[in-house]
C-alpha positions as CSV (number, residue, x, y, z in Angstrom):
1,X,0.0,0.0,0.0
2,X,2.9,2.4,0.6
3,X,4.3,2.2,-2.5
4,X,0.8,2.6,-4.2
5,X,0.4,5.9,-2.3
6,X,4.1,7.0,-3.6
7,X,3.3,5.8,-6.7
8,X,0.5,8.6,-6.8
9,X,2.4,10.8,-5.1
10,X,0.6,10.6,-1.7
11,X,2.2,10.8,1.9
12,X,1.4,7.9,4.0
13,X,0.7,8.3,8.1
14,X,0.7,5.0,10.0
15,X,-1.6,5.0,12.9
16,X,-3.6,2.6,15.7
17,X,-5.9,2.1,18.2
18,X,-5.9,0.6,21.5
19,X,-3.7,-2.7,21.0
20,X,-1.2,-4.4,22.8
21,X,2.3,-4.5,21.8
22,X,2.0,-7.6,19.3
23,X,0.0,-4.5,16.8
24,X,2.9,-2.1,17.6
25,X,5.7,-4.0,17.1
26,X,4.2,-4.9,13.3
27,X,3.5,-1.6,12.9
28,X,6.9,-0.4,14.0
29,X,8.7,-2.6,11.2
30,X,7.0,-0.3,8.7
31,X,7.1,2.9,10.3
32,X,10.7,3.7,8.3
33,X,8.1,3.9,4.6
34,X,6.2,6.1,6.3
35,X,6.0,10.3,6.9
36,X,4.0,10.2,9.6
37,X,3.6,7.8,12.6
38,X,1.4,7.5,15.9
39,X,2.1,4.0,17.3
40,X,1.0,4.8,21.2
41,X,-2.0,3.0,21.5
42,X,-0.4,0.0,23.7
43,X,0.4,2.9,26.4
44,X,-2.9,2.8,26.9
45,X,-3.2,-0.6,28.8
46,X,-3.4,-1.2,32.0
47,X,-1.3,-4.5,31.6
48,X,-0.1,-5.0,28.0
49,X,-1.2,-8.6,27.4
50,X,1.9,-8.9,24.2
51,X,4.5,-6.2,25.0
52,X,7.2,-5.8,22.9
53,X,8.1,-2.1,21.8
54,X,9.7,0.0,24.5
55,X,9.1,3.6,24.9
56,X,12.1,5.8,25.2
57,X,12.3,9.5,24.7
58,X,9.0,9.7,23.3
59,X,9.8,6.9,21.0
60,X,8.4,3.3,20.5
61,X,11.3,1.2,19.7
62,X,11.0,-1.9,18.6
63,X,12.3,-5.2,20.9
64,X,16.0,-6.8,19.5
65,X,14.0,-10.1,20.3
66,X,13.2,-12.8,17.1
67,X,10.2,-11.9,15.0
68,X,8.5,-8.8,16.4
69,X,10.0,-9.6,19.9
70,X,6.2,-9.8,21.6
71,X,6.3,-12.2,25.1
């Protein structure tokens, strides 16, 4: 889809809703294709039922961990 939208000479935003960190940590391994990106939604949760993303400096980052790093 991103390169569709560059294709027509769109910007793309990457956003979410409430998730856990399992729909963060996909949407972090496309953020780079992106302009704009709000991944926050796992902040959210009371208890983050897949974490993997860590927040630092205002900044989810994604986990070193295999696959998308989600316990």
């Amino acid at each position: 889809m991103v390169h569709a939208a560059r294709a027509l000479g769109l910007g793309v935003m990457l956003g979410c809703m409430v998730e856990s960190g399992l729909g963060i940590a996909a949407g972090c391994a496309v953020a780079p294709l992106c302009d704009h990106v709000d991944l926050d939604g796992n902040l959210l949760l009371a208890r983050d039922p897949a974490p993997g993303p860590s927040f630092v400096d205002g900044v989810q980052v994604a986990s070193g961990e295999p696959g998308l790093g989600c316990g």
